[in-house]
N, CA, C and O of each residue as an XYZ file, in Angstrom:
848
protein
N      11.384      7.933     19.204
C      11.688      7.649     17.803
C      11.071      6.314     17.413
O      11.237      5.296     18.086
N      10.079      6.382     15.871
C       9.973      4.808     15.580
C      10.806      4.150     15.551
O      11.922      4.667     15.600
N      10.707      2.915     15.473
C      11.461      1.153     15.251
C      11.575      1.718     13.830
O      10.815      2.514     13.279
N      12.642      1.160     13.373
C      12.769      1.377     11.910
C      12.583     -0.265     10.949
O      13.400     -0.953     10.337
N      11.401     -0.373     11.159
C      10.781     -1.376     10.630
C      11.215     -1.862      9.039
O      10.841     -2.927      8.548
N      11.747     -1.247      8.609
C      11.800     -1.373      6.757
C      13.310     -1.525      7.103
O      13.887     -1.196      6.067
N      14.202     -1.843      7.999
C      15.230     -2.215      7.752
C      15.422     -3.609      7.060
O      14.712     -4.578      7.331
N      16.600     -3.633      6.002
C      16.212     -4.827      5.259
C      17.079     -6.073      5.909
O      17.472     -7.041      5.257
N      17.244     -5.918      6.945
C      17.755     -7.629      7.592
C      16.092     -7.826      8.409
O      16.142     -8.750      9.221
N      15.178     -7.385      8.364
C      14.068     -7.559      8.257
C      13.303     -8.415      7.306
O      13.460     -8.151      6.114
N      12.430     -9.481      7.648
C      11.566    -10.150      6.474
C      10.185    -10.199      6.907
O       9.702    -11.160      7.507
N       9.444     -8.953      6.535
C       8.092     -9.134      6.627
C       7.322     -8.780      5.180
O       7.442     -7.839      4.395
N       6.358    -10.140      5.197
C       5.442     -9.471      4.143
C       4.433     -8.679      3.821
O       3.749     -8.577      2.802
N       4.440     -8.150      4.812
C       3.132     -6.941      5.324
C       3.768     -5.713      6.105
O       4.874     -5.610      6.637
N       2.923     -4.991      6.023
C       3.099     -3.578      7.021
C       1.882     -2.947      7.807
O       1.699     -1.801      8.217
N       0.882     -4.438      7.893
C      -0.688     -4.416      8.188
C      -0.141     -3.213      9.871
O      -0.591     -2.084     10.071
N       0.638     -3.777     10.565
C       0.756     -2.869     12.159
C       1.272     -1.778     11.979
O       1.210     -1.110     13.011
N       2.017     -0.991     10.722
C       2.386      0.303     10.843
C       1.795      1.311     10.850
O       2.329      2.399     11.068
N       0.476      1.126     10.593
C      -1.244      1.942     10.997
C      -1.461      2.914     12.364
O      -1.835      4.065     12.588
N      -0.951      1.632     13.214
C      -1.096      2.229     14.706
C       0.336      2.937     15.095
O       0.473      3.714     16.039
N       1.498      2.479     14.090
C       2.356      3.518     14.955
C       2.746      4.455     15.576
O       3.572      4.454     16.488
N       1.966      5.651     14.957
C       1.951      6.960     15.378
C       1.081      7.163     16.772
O       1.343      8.088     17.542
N       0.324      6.482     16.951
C      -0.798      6.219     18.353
C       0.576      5.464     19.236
O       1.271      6.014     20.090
N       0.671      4.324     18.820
C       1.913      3.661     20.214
C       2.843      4.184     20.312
O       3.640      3.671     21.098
N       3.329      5.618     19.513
C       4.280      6.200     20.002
C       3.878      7.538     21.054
O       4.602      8.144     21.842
N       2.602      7.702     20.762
C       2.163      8.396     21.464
C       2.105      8.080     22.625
O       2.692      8.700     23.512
N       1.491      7.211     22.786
C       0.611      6.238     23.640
C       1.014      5.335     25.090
O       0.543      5.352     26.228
N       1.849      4.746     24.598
C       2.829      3.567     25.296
C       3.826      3.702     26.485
O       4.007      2.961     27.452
N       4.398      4.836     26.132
C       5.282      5.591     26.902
C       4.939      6.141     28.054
O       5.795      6.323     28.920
N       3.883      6.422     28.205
C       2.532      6.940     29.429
C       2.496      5.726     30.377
O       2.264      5.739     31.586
N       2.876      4.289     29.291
C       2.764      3.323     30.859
C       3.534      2.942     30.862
O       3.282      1.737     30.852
N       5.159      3.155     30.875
C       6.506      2.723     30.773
C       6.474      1.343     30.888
O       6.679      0.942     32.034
N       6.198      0.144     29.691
C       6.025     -1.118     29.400
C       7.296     -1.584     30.112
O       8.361     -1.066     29.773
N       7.280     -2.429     30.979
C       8.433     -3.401     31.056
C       8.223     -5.067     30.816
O       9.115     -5.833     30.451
N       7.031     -5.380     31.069
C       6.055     -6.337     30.864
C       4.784     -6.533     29.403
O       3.570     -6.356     29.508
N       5.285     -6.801     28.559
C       4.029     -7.131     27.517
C       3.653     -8.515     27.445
O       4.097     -9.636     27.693
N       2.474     -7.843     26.923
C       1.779     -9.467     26.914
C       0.945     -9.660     25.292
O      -0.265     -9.470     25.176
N       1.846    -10.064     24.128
C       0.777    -10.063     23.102
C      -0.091    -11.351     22.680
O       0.386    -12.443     22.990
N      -1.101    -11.328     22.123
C      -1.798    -12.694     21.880
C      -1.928    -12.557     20.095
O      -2.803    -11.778     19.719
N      -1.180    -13.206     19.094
C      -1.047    -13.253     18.147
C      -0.024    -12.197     17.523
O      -0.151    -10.991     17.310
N       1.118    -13.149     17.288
C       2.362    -12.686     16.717
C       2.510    -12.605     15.425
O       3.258    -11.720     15.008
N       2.063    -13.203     14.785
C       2.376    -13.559     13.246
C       4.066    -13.681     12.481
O       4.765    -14.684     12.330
N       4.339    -12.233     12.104
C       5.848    -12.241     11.603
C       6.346    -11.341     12.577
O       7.344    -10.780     12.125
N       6.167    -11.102     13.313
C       7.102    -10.507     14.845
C       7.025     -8.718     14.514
O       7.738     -7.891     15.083
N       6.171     -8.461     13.653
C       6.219     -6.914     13.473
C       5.928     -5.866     14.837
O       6.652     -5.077     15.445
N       4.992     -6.139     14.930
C       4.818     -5.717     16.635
C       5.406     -5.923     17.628
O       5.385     -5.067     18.513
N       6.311     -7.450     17.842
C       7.188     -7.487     18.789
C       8.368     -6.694     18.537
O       8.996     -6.308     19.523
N       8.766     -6.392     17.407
C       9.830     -6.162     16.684
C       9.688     -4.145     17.394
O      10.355     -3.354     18.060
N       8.506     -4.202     16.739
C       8.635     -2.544     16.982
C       8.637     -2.377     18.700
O       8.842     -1.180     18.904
N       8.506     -3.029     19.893
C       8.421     -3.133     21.187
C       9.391     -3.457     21.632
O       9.462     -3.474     22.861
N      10.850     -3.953     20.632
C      11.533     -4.443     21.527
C      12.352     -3.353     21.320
O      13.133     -3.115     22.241
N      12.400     -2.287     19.909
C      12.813     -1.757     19.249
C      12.707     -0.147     19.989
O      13.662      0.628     19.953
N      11.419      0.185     20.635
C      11.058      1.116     21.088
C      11.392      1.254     22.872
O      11.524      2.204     23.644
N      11.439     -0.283     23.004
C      11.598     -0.058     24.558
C      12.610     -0.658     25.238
O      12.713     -0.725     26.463
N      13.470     -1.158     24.296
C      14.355     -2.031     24.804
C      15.775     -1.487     24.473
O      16.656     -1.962     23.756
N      15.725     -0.266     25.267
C      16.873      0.090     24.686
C      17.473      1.032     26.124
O      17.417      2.206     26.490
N      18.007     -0.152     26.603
C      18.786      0.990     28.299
C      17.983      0.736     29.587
O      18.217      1.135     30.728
N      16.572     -0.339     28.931
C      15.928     -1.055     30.447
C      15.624     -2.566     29.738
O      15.598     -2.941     28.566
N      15.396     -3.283     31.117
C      15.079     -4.455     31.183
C      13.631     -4.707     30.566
O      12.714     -4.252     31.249
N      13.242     -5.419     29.277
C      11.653     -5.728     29.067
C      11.707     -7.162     28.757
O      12.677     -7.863     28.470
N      10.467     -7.448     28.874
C      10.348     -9.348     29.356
C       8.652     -8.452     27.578
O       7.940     -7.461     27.416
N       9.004     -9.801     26.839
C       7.640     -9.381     26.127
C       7.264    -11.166     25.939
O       7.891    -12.216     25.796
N       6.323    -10.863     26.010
C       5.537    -12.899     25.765
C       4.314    -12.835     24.731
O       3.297    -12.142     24.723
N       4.738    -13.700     23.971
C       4.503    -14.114     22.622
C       3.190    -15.279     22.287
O       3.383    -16.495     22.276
N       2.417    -14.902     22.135
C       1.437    -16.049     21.891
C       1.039    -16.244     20.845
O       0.623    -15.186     20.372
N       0.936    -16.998     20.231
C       0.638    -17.914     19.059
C       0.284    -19.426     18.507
O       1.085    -20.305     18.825
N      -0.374    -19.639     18.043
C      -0.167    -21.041     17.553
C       0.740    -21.457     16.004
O       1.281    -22.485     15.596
N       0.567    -20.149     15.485
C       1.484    -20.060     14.011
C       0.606    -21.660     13.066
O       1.158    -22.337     12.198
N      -0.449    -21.814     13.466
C      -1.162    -22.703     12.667
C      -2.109    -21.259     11.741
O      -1.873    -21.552     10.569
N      -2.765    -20.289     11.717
C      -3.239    -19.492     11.461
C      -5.087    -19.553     11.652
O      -5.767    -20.287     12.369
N      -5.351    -18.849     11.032
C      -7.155    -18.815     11.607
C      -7.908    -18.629     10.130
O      -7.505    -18.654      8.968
N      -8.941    -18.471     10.635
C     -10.230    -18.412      8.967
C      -9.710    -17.031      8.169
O      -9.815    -16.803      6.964
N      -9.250    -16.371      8.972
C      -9.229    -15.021      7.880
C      -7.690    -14.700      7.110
O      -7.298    -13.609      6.698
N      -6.981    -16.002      7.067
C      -5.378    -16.376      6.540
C      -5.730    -17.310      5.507
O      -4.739    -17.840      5.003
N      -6.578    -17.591      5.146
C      -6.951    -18.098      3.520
C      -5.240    -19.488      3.482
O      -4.777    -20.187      4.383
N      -4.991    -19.383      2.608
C      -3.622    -20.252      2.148
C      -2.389    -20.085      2.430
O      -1.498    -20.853      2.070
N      -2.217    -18.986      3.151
C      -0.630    -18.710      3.552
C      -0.009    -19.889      4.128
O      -0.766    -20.643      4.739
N       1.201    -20.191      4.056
C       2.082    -20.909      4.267
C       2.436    -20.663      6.317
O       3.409    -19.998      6.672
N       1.593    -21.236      7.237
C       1.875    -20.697      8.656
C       3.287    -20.749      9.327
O       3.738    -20.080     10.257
N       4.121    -22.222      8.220
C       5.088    -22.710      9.173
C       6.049    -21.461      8.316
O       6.842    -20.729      8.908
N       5.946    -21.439      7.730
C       6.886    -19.902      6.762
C       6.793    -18.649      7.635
O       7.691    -17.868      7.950
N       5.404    -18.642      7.972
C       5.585    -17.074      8.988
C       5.795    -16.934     10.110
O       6.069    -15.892     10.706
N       5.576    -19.000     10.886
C       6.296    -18.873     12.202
C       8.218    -18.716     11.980
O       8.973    -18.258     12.838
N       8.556    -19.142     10.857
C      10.085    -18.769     11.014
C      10.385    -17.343     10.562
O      11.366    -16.979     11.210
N       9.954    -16.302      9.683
C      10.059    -15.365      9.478
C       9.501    -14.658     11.059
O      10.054    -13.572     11.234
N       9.001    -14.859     11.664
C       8.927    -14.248     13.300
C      10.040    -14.379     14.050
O      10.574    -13.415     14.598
N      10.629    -16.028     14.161
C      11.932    -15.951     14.998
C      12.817    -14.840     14.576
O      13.034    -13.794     15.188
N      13.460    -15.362     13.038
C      13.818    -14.663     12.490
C      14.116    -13.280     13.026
O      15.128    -12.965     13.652
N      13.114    -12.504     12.703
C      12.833    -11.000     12.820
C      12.708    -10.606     14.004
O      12.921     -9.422     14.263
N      12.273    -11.654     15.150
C      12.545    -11.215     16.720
C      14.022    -10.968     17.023
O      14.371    -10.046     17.760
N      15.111    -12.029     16.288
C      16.138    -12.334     16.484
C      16.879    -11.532     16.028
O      17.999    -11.525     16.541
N      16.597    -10.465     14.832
C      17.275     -9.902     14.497
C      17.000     -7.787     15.064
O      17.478     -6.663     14.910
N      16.087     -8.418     15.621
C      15.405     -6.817     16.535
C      16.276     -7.198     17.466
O      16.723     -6.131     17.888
N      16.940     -8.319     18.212
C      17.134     -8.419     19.541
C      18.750     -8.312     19.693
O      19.447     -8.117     20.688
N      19.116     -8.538     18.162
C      20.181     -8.228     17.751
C      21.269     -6.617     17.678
O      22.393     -6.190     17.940
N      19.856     -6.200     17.090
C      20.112     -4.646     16.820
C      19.990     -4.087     17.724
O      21.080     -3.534     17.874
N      18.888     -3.605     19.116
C      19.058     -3.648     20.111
C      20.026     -3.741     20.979
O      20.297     -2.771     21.686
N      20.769     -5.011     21.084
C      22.038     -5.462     21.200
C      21.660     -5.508     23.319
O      22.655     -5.285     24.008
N      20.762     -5.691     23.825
C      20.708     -5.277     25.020
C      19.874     -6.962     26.356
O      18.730     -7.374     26.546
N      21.101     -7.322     26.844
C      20.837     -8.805     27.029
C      19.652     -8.614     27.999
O      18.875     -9.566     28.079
N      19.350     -7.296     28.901
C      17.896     -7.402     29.578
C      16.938     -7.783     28.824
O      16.258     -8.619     29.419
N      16.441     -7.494     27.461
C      15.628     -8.153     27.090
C      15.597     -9.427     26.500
O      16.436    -10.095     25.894
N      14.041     -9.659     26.930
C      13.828    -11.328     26.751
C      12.531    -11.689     26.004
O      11.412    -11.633     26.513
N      12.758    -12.005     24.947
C      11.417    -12.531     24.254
C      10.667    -14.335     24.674
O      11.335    -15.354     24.848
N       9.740    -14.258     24.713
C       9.269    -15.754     25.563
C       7.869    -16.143     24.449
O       6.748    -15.662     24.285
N       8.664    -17.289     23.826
C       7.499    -17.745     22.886
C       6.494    -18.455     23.141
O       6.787    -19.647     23.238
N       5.232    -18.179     23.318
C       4.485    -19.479     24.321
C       3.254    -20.425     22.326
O       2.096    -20.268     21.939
N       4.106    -21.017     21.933
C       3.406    -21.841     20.844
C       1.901    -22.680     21.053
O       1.929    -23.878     21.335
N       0.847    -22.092     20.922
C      -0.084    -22.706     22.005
C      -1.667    -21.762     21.762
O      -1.717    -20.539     21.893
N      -2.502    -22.367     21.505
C      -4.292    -22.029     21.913
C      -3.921    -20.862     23.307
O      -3.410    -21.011     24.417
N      -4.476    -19.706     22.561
C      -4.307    -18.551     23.617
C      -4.847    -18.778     24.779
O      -4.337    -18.244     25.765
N      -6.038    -19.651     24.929
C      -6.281    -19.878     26.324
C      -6.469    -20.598     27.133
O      -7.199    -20.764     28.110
N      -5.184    -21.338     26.264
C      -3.950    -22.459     27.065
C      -3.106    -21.969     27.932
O      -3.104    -22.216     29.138
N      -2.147    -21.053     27.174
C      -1.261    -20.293     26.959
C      -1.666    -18.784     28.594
O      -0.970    -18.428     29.545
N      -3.139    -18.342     28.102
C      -3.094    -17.307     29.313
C      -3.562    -18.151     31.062
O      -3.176    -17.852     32.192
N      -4.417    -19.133     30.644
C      -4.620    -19.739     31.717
C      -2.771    -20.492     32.367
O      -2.307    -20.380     33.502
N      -2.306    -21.006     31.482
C      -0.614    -20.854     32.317
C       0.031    -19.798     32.852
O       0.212    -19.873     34.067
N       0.338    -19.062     32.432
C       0.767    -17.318     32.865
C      -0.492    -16.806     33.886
O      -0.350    -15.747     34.498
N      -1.767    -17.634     34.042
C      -2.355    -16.570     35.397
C      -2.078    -17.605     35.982
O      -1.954    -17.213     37.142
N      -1.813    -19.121     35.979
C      -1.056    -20.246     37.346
C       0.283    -19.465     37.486
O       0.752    -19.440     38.624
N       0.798    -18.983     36.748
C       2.675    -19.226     37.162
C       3.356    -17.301     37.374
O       4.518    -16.968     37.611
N       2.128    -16.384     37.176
C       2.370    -14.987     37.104
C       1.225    -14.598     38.651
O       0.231    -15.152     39.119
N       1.822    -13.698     38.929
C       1.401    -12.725     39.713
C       0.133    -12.252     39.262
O       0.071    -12.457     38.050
N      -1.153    -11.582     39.793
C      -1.900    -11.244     39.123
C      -1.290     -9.524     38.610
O      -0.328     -8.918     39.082
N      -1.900     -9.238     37.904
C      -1.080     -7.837     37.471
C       0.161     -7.676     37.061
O       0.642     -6.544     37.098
N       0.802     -8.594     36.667
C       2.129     -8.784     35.914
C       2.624     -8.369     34.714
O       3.725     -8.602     34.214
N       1.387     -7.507     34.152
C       2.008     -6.989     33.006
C       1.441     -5.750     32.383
O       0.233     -5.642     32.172
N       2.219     -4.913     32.118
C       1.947     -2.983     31.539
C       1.159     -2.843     30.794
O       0.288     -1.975     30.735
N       1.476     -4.083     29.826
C       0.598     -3.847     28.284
C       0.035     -4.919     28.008
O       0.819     -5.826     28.288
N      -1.133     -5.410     27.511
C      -1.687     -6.522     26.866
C      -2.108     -5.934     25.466
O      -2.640     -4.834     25.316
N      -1.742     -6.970     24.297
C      -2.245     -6.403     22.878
C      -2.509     -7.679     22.508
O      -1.741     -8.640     22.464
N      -4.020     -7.583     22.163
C      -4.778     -8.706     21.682
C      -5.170     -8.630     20.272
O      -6.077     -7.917     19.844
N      -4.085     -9.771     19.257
C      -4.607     -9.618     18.800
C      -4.696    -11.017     17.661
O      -4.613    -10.991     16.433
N      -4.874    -12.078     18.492
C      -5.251    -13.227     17.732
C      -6.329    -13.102     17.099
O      -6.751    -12.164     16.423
N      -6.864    -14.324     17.402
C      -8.058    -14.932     16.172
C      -9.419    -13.617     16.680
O      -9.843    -13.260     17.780
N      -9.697    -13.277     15.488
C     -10.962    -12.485     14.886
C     -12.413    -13.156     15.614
O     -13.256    -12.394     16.086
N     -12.562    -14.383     15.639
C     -13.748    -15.066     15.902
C     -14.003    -14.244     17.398
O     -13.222    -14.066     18.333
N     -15.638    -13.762     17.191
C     -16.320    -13.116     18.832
C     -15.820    -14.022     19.891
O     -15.225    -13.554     20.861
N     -15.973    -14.961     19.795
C     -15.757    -15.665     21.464
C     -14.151    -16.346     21.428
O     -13.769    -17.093     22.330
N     -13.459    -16.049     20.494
C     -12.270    -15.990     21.052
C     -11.433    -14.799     21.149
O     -10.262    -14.761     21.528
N     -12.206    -13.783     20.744
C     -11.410    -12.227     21.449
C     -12.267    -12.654     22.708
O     -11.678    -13.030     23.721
N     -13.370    -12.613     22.671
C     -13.899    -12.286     24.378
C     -13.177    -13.178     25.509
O     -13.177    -12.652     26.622
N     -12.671    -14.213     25.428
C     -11.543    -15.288     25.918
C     -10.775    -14.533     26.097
O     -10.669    -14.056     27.227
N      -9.795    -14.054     24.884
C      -8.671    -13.048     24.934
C      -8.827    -12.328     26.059
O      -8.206    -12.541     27.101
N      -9.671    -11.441     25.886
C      -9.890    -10.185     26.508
C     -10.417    -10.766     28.298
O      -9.897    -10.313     29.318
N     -11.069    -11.389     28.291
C     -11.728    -11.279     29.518
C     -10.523    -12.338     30.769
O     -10.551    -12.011     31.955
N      -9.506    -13.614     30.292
C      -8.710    -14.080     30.833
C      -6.947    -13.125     30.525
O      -6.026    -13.278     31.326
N      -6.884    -12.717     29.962
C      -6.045    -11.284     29.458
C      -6.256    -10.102     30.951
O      -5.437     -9.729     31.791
N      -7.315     -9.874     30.813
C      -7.472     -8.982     31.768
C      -7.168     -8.854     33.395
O      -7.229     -7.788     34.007
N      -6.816    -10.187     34.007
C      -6.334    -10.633     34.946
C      -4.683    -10.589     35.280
O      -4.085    -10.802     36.335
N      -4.231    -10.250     34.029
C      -2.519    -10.236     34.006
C      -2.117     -9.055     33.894
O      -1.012     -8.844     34.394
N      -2.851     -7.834     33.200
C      -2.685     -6.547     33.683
C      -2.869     -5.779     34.803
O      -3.872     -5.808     35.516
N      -1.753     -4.989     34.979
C      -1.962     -4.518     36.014
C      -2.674     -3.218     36.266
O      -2.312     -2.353     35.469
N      -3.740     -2.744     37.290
C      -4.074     -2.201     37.229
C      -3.041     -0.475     37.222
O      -1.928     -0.261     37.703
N      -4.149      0.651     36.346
C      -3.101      1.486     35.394
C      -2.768      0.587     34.249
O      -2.786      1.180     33.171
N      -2.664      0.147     34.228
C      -1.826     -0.730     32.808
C      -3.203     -0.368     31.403
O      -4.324      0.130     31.502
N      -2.425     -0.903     30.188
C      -3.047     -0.747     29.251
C      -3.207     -1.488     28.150
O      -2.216     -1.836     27.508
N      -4.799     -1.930     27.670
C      -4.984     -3.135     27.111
C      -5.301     -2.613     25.344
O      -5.424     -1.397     25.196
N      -5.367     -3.090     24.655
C      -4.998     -3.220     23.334
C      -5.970     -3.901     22.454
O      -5.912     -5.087     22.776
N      -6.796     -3.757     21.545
C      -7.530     -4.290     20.918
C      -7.153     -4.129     19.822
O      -7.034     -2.935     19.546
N      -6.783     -5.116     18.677
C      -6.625     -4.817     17.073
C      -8.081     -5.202     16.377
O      -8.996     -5.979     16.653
N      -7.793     -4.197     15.277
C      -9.057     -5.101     14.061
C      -9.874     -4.387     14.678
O     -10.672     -4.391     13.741
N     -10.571     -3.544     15.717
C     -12.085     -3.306     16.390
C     -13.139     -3.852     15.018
O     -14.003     -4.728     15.061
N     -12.742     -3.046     13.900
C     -14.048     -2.304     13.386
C     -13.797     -3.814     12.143
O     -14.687     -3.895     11.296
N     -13.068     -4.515     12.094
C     -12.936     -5.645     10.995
C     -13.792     -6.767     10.877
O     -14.144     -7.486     11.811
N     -14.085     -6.874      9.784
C     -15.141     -8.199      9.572
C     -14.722     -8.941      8.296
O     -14.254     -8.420      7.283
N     -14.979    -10.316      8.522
C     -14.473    -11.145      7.113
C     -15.499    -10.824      6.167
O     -15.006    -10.675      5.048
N     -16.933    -10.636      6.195
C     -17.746    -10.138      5.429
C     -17.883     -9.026      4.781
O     -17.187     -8.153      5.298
N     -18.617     -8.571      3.652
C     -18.613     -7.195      3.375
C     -19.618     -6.618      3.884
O     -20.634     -7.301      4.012
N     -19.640     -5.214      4.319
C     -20.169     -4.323      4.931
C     -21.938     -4.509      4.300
O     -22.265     -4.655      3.123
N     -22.777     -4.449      5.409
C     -24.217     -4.679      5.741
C     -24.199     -6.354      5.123
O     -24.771     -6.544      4.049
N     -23.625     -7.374      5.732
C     -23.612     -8.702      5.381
C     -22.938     -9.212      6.797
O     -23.296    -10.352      7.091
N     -22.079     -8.624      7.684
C     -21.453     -8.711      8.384
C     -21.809    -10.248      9.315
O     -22.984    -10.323      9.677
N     -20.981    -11.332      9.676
C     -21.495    -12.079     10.762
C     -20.729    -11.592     12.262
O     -19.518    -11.503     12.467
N     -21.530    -11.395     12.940
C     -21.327    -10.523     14.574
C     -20.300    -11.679     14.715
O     -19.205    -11.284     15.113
N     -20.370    -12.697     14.538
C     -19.594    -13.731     15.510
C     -18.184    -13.943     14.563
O     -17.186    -14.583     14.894
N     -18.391    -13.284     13.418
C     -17.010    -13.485     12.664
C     -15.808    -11.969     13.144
O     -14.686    -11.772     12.678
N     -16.591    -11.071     14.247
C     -16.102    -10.063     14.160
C     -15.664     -9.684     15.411
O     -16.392     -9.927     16.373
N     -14.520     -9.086     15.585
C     -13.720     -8.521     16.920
C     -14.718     -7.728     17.651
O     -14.779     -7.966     18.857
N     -15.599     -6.739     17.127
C     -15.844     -5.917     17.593
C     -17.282     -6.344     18.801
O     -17.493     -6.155     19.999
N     -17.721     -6.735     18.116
C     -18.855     -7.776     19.487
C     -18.165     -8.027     20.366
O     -18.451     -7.511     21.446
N     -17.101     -8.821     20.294
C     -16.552     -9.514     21.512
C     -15.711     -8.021     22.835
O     -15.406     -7.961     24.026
N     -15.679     -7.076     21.583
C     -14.783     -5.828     22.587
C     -15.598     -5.487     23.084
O     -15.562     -5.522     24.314
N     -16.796     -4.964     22.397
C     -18.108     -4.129     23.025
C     -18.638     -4.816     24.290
O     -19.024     -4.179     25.270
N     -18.634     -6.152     24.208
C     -18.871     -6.894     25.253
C     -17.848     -6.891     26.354
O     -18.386     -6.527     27.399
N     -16.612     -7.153     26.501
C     -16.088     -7.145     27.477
C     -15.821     -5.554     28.209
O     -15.579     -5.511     29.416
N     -15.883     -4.307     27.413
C     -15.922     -2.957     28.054
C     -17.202     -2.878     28.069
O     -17.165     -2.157     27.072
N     -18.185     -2.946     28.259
C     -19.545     -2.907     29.011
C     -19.827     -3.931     29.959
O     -20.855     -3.546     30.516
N     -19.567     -4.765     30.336
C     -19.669     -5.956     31.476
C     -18.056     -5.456     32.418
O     -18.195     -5.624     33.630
N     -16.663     -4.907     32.014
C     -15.883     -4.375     32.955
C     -15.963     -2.854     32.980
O     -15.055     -2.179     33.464
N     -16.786     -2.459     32.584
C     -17.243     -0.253     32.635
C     -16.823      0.111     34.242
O     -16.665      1.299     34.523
N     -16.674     -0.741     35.106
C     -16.580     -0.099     36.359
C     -14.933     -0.678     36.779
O     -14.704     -0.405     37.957
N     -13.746     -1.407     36.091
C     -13.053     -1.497     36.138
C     -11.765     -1.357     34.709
O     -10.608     -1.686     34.449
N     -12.640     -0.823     34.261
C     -11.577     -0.649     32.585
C     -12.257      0.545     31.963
O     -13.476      0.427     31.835
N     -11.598      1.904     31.467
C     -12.254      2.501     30.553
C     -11.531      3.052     29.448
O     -10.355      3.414     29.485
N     -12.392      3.101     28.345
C     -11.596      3.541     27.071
C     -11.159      4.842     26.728
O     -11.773      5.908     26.705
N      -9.678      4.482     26.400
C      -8.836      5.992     26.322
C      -9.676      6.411     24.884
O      -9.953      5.796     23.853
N      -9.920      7.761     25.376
C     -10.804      8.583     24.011
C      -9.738      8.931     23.329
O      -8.600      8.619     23.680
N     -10.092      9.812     21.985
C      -9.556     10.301     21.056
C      -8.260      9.771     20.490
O      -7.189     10.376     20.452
N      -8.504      8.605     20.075
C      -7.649      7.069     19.325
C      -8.287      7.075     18.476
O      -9.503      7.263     18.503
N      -7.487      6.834     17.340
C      -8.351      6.020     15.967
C      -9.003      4.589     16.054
O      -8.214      3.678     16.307
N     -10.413      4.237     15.872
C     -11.026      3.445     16.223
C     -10.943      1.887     15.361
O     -11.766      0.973     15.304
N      -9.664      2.033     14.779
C      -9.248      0.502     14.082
C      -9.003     -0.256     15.174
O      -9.307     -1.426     15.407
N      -8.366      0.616     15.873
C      -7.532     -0.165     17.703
C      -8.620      0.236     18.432
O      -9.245      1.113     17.835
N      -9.137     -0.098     19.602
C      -9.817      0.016     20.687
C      -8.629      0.022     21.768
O      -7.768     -0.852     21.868
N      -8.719      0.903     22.369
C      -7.738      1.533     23.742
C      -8.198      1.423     25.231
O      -8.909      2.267     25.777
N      -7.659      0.156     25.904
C      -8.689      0.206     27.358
C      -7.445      0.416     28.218
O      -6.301      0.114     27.880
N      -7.871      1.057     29.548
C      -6.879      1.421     30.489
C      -7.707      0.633     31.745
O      -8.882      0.839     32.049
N      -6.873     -0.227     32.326
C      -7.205     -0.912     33.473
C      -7.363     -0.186     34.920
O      -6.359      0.071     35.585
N      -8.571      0.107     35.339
C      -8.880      0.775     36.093
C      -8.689      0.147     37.977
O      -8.283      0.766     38.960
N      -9.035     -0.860     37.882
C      -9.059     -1.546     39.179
C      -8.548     -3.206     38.774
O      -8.925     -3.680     37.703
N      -7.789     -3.913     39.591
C      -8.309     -5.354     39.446
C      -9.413     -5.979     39.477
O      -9.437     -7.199     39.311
């Protein structure tokens, strides 16, 4: 069953992640998450729907990365407004839930600050799911993705948002303003240890961790 996201002790100003729902309900359950690992939280919609979907009768640990300062493609929004509308809305998923195994872990911090700590202080393969989906800029998904990839465990399953998104308009595009360079790059340099789950809608890019 979905997270029932539009509940109104809920405060989000978007519904940008309810796109992929029908895929992570599909999807997710295939690698029984007990371990997530996301890189850009914003208003906790995604944590919200994870804690919502899986946290209900087992133990899940989900870790939170963010800087809640925001990036080039957040124009004027107010960041310190949407880092409290995240507690918020974690707090009140964790509420409803009602289930003290789970544990949300906020790491406030440059993602690859943040993952280079968790590969000192984690196991390698420590986690089911990775969903990447901070900053847009090519070489900081490829960061994402390529120090990310060390904390999943193999079987496990990695997560790409935005694939096909660019701050530019279409045939103007800058490669380096765009997710999708940086994905194409890291599943062709790991092709012999990661491959992409087919028949997904290609907004998300779907990698399944093949080997360490």
């Amino acid at each position: 069953m979905a997270a029932s996201l539009n509940d109104p002790g809920y405060d989000f100003t978007n519904d940008w992640f309810d796109q992929n729902i029908a895929v992570w309900d599909a999807l997710l359950p295939r690698f029984a998450p007990k371990r997530i690992l996301e890189i850009g939280s914003y208003e906790g919609r995604s944590a919200c729907y994870l804690i919502e979907t899986f946290g209900k009768g087992q133990a899940l640990e989900i870790h939170c990365v963010d800087t809640w300062e925001g990036g080039v493609e957040h124009g004027d929004i107010v960041m310190s407004d949407v880092e409290k509308r995240f507690d918020k809305n974690v707090q009140f998923a964790l509420t409803k839930v009602g289930n003290p195994d789970v544990v949300v872990k906020k790491h406030k911090k440059l993602s690859h600050l943040a993952l280079a700590e968790l590969i000192t202080v984690e196991r390698q393969g420590a986690f089911d799911v990775l969903y990447v989906d901070g900053s847009h800029q090519a070489h900081d998904v490829l960061s994402d993705a390529v120090m990310g990839f060390h904390l999943v465990r193999a079987g496990g399953l990695m997560i790409f948002d935005d694939y096909i998104w660019s701050m530019e308009e279409m045939g103007s595009q800058d490669l380096l303003n765009m997710p999708k360079s940086a994905i194409d790059a890291f599943v062709n340099v790991f092709t012999r240890k990661a491959i992409v789950v087919r028949n997904a809608p290609v907004y998300q890019l779907y990698v399944t961790k093949t080997a360490l």
